[in-house]
N, CA, C and O atoms as a DFTB+ gen file, in Angstrom:
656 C
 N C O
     1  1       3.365       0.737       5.725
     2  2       3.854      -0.556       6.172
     3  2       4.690      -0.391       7.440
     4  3       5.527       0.499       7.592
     5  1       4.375      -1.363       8.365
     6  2       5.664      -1.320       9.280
     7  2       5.936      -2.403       9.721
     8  3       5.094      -3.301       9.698
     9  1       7.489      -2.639      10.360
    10  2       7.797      -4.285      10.527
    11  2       7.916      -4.174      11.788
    12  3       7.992      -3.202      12.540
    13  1       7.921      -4.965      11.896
    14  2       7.678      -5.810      14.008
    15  2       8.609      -6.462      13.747
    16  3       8.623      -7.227      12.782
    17  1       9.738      -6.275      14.673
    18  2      10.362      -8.083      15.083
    19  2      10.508      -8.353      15.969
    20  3      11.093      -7.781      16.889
    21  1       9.742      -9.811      15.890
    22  2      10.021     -10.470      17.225
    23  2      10.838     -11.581      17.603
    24  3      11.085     -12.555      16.892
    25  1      11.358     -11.314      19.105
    26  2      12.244     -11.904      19.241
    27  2      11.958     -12.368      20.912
    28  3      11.543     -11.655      21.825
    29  1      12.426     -14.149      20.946
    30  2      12.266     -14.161      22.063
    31  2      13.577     -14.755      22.655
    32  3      14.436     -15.448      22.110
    33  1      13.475     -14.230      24.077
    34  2      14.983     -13.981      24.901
    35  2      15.402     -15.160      24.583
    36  3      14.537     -16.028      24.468
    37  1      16.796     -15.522      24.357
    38  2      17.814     -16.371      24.685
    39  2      17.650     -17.006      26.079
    40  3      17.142     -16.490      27.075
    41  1      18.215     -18.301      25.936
    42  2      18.339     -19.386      26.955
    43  2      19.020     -18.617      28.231
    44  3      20.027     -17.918      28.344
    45  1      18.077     -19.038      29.079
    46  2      18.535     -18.351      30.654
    47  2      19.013     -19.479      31.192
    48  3      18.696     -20.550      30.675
    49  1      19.702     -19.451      32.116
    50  2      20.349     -20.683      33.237
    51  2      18.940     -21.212      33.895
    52  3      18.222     -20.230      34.089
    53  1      18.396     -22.248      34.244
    54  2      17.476     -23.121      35.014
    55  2      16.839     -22.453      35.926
    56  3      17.770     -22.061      36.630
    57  1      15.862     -22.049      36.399
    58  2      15.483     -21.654      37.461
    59  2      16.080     -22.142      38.879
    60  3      16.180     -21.428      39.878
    61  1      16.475     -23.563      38.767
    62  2      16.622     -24.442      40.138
    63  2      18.449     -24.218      40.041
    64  3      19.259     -24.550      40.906
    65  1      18.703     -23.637      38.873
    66  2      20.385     -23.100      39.019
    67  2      20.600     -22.390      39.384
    68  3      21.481     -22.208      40.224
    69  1      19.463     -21.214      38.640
    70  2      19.836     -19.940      38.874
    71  2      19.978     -19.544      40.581
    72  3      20.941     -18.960      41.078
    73  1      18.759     -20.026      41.313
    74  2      18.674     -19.452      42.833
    75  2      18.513     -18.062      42.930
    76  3      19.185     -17.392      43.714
    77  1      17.450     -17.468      41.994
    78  2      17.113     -16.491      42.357
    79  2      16.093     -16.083      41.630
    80  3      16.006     -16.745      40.596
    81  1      15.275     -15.259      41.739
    82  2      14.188     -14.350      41.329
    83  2      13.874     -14.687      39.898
    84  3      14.726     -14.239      39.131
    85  1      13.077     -15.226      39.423
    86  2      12.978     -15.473      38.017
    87  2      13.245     -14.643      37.159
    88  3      13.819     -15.035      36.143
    89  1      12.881     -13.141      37.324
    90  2      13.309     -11.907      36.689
    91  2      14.177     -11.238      36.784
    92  3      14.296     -10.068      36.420
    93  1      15.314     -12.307      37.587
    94  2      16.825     -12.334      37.531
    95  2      17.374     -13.153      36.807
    96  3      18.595     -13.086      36.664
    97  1      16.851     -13.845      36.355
    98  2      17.644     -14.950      35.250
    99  2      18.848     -14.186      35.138
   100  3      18.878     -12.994      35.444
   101  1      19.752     -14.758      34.752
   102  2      20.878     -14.368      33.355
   103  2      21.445     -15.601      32.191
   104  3      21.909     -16.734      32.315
   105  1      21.209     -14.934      31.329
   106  2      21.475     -16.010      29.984
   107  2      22.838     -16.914      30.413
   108  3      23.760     -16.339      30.991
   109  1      22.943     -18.709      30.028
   110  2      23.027     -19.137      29.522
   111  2      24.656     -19.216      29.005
   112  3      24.837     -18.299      28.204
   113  1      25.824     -19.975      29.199
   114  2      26.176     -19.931      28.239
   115  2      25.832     -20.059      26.452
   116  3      26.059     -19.183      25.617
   117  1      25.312     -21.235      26.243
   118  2      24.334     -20.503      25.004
   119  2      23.699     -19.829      25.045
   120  3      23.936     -19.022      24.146
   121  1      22.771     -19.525      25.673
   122  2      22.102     -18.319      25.542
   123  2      23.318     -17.130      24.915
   124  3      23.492     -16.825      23.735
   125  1      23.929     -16.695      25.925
   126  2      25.123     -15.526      25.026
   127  2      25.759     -16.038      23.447
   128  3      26.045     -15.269      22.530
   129  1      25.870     -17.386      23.430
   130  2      26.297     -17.475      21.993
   131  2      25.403     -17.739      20.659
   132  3      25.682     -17.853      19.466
   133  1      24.128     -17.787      21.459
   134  2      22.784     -18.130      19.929
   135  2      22.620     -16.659      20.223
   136  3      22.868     -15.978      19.228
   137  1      22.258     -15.926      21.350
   138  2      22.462     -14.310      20.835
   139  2      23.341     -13.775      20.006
   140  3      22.802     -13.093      19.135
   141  1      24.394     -13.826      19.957
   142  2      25.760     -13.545      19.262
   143  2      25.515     -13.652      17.840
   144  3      25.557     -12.657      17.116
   145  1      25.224     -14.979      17.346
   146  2      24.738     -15.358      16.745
   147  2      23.775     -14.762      15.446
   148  3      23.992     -14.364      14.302
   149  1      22.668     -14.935      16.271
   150  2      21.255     -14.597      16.059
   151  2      21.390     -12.863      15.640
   152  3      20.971     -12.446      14.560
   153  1      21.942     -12.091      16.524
   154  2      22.243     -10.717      16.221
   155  2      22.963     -10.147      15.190
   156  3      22.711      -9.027      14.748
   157  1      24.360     -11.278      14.550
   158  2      24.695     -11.444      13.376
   159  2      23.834     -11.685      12.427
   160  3      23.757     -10.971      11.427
   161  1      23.137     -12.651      12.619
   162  2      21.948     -12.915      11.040
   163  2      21.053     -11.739      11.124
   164  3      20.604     -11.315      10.058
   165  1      20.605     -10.930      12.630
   166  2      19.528      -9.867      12.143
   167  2      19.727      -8.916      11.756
   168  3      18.919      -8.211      11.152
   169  1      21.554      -8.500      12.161
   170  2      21.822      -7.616      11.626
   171  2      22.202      -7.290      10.113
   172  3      22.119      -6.235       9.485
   173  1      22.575      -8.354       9.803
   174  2      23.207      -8.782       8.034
   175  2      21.902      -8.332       7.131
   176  3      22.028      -7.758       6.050
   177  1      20.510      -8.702       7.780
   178  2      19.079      -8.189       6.805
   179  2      18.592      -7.474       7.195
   180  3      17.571      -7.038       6.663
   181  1      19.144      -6.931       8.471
   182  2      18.040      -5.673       8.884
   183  2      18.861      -4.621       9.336
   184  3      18.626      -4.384      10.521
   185  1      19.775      -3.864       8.827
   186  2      20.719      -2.624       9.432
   187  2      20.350      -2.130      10.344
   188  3      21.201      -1.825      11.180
   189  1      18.983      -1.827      10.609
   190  2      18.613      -0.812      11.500
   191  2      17.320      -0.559      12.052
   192  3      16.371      -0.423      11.280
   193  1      17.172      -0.485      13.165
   194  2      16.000      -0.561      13.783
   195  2      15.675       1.365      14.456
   196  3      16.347       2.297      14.896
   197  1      14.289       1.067      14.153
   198  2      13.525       2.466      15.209
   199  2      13.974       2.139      16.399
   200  3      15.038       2.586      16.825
   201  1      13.092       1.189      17.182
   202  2      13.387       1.484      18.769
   203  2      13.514      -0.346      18.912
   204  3      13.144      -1.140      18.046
   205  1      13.971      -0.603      19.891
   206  2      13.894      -2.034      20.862
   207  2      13.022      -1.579      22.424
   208  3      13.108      -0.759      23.339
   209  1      12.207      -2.685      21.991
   210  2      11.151      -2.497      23.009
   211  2      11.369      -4.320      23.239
   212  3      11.283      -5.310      22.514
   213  1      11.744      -4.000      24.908
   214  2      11.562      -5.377      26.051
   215  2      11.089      -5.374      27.244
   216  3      10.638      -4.402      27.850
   217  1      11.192      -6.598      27.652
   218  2      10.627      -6.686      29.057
   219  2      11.969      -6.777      30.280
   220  3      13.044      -7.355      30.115
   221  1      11.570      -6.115      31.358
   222  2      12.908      -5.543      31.980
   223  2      13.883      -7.074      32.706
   224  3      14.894      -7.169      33.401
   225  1      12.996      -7.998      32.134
   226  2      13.786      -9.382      33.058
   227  2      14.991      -9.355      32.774
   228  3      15.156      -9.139      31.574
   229  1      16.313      -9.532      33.588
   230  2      17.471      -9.659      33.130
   231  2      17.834     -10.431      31.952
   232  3      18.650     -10.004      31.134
   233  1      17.147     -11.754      31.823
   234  2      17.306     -12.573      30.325
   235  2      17.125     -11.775      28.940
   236  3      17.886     -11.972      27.993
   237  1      16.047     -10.847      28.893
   238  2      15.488      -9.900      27.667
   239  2      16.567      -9.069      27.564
   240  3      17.089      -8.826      26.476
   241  1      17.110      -8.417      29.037
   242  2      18.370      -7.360      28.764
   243  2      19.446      -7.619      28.200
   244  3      19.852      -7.012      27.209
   245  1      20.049      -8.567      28.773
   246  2      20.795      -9.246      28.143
   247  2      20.658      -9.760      26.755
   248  3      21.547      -9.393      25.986
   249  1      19.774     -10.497      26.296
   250  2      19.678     -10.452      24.888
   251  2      19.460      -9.409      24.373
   252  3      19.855      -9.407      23.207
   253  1      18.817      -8.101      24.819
   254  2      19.201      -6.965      23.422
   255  2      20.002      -6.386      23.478
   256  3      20.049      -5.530      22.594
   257  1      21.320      -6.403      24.618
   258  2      22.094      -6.154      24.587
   259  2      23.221      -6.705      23.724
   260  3      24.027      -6.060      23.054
   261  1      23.112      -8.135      23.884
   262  2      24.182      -8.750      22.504
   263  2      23.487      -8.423      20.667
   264  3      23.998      -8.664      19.574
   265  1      22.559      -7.986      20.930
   266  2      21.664      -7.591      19.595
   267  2      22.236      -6.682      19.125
   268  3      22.644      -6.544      17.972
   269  1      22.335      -5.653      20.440
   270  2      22.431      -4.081      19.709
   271  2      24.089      -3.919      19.171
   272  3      24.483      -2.963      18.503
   273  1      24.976      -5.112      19.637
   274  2      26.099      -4.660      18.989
   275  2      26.260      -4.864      17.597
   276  3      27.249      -4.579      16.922
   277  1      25.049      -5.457      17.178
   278  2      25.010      -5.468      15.426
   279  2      23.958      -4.702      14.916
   280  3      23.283      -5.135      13.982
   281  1      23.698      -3.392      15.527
   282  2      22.639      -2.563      14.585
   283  2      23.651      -1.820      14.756
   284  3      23.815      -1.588      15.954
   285  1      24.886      -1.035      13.678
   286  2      25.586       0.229      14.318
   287  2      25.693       0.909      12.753
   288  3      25.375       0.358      11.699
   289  1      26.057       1.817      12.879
   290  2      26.939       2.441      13.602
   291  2      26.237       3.501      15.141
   292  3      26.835       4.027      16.081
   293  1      25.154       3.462      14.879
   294  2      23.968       4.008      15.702
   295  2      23.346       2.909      16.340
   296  3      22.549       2.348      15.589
   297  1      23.465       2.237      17.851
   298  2      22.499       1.432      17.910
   299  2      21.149       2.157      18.514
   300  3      21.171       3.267      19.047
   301  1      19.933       1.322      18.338
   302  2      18.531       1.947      18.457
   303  2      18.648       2.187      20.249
   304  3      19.357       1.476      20.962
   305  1      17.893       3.202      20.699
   306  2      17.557       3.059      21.764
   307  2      16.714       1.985      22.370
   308  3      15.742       1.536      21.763
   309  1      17.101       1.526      23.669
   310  2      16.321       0.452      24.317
   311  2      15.400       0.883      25.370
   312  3      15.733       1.784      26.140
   313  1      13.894       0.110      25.482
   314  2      13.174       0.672      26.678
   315  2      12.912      -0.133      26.945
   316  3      12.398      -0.909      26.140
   317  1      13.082      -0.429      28.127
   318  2      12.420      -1.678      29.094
   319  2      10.563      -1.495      29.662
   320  3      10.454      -0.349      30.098
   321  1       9.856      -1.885      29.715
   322  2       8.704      -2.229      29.464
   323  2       7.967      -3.144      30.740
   324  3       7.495      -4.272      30.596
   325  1       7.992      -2.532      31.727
   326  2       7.217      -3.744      32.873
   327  2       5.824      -4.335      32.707
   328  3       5.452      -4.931      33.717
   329  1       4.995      -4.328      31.741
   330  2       3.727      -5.008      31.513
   331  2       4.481      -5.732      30.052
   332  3       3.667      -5.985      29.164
   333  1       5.432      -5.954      29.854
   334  2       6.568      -7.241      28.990
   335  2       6.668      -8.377      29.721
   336  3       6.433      -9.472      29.211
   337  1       7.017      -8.240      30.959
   338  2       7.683      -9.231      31.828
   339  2       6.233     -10.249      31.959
   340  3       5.187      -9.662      32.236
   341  1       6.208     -11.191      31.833
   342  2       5.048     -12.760      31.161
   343  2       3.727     -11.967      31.501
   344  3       2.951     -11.980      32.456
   345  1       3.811     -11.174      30.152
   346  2       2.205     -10.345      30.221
   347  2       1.304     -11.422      29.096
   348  3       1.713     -12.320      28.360
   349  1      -0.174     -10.842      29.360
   350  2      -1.019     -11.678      28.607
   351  2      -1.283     -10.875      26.893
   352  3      -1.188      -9.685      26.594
   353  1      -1.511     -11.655      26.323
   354  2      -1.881     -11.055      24.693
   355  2      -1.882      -9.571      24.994
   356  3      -0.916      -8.881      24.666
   357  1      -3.106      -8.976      25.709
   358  2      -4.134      -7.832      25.531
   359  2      -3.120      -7.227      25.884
   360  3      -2.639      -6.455      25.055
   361  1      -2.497      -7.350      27.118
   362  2      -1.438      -6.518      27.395
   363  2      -0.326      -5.903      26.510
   364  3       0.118      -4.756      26.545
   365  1       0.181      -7.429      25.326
   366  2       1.231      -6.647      23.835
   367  2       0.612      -5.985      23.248
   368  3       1.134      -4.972      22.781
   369  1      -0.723      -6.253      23.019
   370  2      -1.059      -5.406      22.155
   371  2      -1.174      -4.164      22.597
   372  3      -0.698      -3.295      21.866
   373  1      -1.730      -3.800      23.704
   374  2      -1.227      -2.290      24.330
   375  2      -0.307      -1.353      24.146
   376  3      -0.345      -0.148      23.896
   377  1       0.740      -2.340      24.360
   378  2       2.036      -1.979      24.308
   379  2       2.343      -1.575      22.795
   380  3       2.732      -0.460      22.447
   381  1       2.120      -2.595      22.002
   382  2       2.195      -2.407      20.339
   383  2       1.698      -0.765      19.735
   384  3       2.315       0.090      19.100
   385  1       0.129      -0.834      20.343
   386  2      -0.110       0.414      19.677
   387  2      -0.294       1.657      20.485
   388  3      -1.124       2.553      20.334
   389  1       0.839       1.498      21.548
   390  2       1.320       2.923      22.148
   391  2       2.710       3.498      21.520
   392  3       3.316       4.554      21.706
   393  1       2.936       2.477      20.782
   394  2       4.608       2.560      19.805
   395  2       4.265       4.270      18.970
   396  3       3.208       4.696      18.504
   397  1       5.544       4.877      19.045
   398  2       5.494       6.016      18.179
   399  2       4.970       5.906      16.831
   400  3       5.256       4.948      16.113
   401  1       4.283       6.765      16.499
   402  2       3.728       6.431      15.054
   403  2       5.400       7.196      13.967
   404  3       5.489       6.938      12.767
   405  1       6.217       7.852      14.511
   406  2       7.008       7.728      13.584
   407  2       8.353       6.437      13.202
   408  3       9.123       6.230      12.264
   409  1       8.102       5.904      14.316
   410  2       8.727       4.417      14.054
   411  2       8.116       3.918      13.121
   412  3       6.918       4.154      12.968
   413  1       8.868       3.050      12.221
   414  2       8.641       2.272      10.722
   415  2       9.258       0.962      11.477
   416  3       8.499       0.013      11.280
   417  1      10.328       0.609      12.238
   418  2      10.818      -0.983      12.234
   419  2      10.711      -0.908      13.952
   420  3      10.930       0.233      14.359
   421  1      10.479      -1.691      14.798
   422  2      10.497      -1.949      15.951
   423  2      10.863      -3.411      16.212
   424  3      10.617      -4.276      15.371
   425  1      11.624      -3.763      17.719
   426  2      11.886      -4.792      17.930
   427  2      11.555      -5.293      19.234
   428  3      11.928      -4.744      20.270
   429  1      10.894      -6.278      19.188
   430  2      10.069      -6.482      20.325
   431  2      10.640      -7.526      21.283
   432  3      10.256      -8.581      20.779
   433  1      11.353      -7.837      22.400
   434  2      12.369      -8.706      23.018
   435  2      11.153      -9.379      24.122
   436  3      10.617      -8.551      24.858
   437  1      10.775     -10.619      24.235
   438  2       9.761     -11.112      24.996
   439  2       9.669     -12.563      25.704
   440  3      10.741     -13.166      25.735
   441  1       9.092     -12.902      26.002
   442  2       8.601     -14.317      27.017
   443  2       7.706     -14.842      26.167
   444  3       6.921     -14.115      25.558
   445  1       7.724     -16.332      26.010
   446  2       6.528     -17.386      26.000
   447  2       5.936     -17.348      26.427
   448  3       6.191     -16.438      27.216
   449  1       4.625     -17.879      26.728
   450  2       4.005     -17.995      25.543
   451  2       3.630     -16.870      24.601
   452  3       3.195     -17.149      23.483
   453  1       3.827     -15.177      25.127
   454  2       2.580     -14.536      24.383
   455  2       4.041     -13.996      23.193
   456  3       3.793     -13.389      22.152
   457  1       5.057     -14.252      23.490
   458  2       5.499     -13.816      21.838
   459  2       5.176     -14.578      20.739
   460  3       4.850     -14.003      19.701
   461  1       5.215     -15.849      20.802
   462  2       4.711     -17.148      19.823
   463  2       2.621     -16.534      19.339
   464  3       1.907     -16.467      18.339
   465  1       2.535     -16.278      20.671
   466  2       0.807     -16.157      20.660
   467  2       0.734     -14.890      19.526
   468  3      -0.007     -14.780      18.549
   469  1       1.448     -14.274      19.871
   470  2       1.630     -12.679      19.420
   471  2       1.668     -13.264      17.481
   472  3       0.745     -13.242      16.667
   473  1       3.190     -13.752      17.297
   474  2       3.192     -14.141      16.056
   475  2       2.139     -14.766      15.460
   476  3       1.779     -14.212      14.421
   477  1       1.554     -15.694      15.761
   478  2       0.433     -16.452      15.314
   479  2      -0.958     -15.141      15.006
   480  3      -1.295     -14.733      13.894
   481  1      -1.325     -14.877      15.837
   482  2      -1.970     -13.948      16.114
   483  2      -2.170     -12.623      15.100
   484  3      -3.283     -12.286      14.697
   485  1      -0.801     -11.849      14.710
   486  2      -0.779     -11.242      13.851
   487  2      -0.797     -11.935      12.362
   488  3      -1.446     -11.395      11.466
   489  1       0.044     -13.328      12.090
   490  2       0.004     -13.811      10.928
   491  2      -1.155     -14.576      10.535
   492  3      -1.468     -14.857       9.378
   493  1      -1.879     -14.948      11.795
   494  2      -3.246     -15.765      11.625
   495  2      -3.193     -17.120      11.223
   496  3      -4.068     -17.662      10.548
   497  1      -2.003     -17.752      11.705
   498  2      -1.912     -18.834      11.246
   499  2      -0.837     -19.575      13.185
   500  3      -0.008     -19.188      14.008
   501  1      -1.742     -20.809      12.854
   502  2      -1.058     -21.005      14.218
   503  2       0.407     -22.058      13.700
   504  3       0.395     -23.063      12.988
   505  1       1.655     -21.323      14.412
   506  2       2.732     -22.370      14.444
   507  2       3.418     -22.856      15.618
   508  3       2.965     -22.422      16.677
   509  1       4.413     -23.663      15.696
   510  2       4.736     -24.285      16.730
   511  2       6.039     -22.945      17.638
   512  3       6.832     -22.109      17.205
   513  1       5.756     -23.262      18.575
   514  2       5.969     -22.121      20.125
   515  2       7.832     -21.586      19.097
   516  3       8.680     -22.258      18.510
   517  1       7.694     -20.273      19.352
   518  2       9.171     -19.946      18.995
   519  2      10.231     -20.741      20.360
   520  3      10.089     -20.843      21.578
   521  1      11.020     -21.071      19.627
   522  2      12.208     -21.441      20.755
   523  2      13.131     -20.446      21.024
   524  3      13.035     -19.449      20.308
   525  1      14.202     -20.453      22.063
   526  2      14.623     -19.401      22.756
   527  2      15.466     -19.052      21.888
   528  3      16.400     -19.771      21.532
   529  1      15.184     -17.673      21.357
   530  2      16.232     -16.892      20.835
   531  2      15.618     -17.038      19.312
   532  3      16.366     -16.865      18.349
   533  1      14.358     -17.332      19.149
   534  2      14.261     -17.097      17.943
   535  2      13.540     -15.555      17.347
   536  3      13.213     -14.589      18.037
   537  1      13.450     -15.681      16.124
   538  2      13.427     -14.258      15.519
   539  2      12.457     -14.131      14.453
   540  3      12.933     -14.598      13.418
   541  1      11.183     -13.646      14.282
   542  2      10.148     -13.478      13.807
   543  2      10.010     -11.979      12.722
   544  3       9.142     -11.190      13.095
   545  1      10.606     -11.676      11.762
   546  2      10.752     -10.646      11.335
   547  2       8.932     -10.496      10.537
   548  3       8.393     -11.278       9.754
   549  1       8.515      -9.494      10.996
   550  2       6.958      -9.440       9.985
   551  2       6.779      -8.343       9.813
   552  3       6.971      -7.413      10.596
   553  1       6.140      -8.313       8.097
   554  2       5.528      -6.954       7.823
   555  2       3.996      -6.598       7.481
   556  3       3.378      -6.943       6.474
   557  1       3.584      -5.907       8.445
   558  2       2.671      -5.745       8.731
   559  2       1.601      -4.738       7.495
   560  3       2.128      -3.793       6.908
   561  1       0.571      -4.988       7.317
   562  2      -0.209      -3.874       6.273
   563  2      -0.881      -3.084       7.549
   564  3      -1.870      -3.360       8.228
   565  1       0.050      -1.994       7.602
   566  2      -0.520      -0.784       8.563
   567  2      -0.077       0.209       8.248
   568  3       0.968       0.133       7.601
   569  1      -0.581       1.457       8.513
   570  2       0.281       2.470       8.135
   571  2       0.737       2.993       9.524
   572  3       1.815       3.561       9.701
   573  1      -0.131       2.764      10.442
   574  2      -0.217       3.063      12.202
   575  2       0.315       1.792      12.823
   576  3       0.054       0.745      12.229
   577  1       1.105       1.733      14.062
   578  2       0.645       0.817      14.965
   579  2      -0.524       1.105      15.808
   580  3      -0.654       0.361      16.780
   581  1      -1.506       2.137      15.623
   582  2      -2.382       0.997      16.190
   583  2      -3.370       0.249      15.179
   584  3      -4.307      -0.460      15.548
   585  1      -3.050       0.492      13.943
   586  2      -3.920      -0.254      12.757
   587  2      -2.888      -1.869      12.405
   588  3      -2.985      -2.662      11.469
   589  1      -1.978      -1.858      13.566
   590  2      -1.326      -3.578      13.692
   591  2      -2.187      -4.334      14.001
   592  3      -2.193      -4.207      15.225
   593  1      -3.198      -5.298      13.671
   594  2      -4.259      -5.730      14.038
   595  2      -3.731      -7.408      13.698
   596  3      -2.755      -7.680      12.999
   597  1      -4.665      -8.456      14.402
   598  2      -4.771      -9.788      13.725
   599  2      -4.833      -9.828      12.850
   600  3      -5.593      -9.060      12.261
   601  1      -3.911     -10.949      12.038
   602  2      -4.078     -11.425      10.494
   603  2      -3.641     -10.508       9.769
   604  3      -3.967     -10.769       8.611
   605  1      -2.770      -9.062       9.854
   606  2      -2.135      -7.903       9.091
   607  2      -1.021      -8.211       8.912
   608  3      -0.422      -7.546       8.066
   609  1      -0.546      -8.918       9.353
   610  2       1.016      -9.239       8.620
   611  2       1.098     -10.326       8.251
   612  3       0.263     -11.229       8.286
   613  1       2.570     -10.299       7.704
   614  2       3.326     -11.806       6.986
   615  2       4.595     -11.964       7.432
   616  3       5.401     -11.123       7.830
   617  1       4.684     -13.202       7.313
   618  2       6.532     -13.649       8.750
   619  2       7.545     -12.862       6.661
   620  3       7.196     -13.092       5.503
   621  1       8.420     -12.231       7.066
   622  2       9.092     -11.794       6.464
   623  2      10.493     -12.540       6.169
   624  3      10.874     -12.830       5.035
   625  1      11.281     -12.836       7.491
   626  2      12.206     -13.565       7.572
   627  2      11.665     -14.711       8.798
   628  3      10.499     -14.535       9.152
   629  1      12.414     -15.859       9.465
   630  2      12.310     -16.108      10.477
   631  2      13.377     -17.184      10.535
   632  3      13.633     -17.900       9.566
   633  1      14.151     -17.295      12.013
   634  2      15.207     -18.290      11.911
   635  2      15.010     -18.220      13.594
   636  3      14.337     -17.557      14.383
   637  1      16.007     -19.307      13.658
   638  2      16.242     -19.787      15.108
   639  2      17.793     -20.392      15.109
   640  3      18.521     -20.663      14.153
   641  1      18.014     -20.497      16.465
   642  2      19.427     -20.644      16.653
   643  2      19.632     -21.653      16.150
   644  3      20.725     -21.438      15.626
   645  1      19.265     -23.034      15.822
   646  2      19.417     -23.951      15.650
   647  2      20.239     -24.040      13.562
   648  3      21.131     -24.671      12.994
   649  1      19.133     -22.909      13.156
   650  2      19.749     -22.743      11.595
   651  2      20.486     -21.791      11.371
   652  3      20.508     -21.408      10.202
   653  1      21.282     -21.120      12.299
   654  2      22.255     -20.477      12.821
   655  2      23.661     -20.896      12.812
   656  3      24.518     -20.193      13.349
């Protein structure tokens, strides 16, 4: 078995605020506090993660950065990921099953549409688009990531800032 979670970045400031590079965003005053948040509830059911795997946009950094202060006393190492930053399906899945096969929990920090696509995709059931900062915990029937395939998992936990 192994679990995936997904998670997609926290609220960035506006593009037409920000004035700069889209893959400069920076979160949000909410954004920093539904992270805060959100990292409290993942950490309370999930102690501990293998690795955090994101996309290098400043918004993703920033959110696994307020994450990782609730996986401790060890937090997981983070890798930033440039085919993350608004890649298409084929592309996560790439990414998915280049994951170490001795990782058991991974956390996946991402962009709309393909994290929502992603969830659906693995659970085989289509639901409505994750909103920012929400959290997709699934466990997958694999023993490999690369045997993470469509329709192999089940949403395990899932919340959003809003039931936060």
């Amino acid at each position: 078995m192994k679990r995936l979670i997904l998670i997609r970045h926290a609220k960035a400031e506006p593009a037409e605020k920000a004035n700069t590079r889209d893959v400069d965003r920076a979160l949000s005053p909410r954004g920093q506090r539904d992270a805060q948040r959100m990292g409290q509830w993942l950490g309370g059911i999930i102690p501990s993660v293998d690795r955090v795997i994101a996309s290098p946009a400043r918004r993703t950094r920033e959110t696994a950065e307020e994450l990782m202060r609730f996986w401790q006393p060890v937090p997981p190492a983070i890798e930033y990921v440039d085919r993350l930053y608004l890649p298409s399906l084929d592309e996560v899945w790439a990414v998915i099953w280049s994951f170490e096969p001795v990782w058991e929990t991974v956390a996946l920090i991402g962009h709309n549409p393909s994290i929502s696509e992603l969830r659906d995709a693995l659970t085989g059931t289509a639901h409505a688009p994750m909103p920012t900062c929400a959290i997709a915990v699934l466990r997958c029937q694999a023993s490999s990531w690369a045997h993470v395939l469509p329709q192999r998992c089940s949403i395990e936990h899932y919340r959003t800032p809003a039931e936060s």
